[in-house]
C-alpha positions as semicolon CSV with decimal commas, in nm:
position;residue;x (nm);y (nm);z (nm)
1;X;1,499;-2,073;2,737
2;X;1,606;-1,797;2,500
3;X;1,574;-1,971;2,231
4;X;1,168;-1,966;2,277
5;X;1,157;-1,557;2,274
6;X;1,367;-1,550;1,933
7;X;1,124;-1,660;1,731
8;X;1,128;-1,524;1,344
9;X;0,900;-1,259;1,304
10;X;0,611;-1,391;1,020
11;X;0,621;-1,240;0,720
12;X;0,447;-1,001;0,548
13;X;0,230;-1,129;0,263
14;X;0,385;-0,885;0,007
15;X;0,708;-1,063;0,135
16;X;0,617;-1,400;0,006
17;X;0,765;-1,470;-0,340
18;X;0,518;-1,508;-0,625
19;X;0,547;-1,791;-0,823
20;X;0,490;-1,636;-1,171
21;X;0,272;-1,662;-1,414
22;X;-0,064;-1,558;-1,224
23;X;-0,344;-1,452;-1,402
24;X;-0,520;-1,154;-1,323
25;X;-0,769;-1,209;-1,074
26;X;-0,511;-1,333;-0,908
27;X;-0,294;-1,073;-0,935
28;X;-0,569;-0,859;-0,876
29;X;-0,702;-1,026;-0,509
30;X;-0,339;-1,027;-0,424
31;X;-0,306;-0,649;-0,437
32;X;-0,651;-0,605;-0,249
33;X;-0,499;-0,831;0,072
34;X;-0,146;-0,635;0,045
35;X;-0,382;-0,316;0,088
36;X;-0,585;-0,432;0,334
37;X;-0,309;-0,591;0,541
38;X;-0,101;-0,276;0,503
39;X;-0,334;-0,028;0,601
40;X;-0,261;-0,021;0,940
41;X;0,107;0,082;0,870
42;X;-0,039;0,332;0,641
43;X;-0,239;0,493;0,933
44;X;0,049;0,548;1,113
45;X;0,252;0,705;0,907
46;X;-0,036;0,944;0,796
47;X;-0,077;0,997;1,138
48;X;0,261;1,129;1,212
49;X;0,220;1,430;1,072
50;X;-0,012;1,563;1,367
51;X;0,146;1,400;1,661
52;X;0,369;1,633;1,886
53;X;0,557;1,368;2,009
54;X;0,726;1,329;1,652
55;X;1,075;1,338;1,835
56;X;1,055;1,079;2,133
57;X;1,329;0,819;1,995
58;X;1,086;0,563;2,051
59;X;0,826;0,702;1,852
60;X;1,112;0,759;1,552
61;X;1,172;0,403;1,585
62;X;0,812;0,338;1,560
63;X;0,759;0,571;1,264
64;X;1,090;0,399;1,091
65;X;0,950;0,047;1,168
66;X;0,598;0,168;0,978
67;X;0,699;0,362;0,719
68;X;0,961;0,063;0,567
69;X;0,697;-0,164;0,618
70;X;0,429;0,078;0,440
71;X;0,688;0,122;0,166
72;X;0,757;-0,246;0,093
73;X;0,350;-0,331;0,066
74;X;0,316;-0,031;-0,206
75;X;0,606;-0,110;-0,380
76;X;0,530;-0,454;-0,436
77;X;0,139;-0,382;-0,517
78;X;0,265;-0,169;-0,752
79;X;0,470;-0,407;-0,887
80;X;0,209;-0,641;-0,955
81;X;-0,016;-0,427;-1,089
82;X;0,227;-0,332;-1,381
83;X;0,244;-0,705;-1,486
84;X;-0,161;-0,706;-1,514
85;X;-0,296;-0,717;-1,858
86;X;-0,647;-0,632;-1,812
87;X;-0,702;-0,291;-1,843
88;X;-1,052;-0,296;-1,596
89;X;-0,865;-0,533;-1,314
90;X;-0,544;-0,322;-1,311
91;X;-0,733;0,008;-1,299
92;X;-0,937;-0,121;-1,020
93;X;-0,620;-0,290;-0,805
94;X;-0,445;0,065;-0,888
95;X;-0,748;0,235;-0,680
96;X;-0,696;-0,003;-0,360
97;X;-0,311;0,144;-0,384
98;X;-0,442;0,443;-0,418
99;X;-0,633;0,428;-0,132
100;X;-0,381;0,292;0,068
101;X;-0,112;0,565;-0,029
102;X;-0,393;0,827;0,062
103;X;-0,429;0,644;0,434
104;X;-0,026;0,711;0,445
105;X;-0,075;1,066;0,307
106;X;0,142;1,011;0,043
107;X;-0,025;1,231;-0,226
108;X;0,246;1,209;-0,444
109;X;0,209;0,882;-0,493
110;X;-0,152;0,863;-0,512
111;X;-0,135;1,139;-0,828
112;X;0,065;0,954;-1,005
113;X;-0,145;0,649;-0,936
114;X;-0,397;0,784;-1,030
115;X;-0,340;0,965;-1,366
116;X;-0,255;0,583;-1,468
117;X;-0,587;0,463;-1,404
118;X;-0,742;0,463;-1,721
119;X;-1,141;0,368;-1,688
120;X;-1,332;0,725;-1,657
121;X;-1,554;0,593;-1,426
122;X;-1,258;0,462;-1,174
123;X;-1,083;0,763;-1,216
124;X;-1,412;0,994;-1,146
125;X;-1,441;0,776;-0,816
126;X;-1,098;0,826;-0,705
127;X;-1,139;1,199;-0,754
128;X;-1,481;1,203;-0,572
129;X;-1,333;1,016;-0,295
130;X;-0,971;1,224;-0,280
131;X;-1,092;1,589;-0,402
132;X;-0,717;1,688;-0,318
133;X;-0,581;1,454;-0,642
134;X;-0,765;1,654;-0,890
């Protein structure tokens, strides 16, 4: 009967090999369903800062479990992004990552995300939305 309980975990969409070449919308509604799928992960780990529990061992587990798994879903959206070749596309997938690292409260990432974005009018909204990045 053990053997029902151990099922394999699914895996994450950003998990899931991509058979390359894919064009650009592709690319592009790929990075928009890591971001949305992710974003969950992403609010927990941006919420960790204002717990007071932060040291419970389960809770480190927890935070662990949600910041590899918030990690791995930026990484590889990033990753993707770089291989885009239209400039409007990738500048507007870069702004979903963006708003994802922003939901993790990883502003370091976010910058840097967003001094790549090249479109002024992308760029303006990612400042307008995330005063803190200017």
């Amino acid at each position: 009967m053990r053997w029902w309980f151990a099922k394999e975990k699914p895996r994450d969409i950003w998990d899931e090999a991509i058979a390359w070449p894919i064009g650009d919308i592709e690319a592009a509604e790929r990075i928009r369903t890591i971001c949305q799928s992710a974003t969950a992960s992403a609010e927990v780990v941006g919420s960790f800062a204002a717990r007071a529990d932060n040291r419970e061992p389960s809770v480190q587990k927890e935070r662990e479990r949600e910041s590899e798994r918030y990690r791995r879903a930026a990484r590889a959206a990033m990753e993707i992004a770089m291989k885009m070749s239209d400039d409007l596309m990738r500048d507007d997938a870069v702004h979903w990552i963006v708003d994802l690292c922003m939901k993790a409260n990883d502003i370091e990432t976010a910058q840097a995300l967003a001094r790549a974005v090249h479109a002024v009018w992308i760029r303006e909204a990612i400042h307008r939305e995330y005063p803190a990045l200017g």
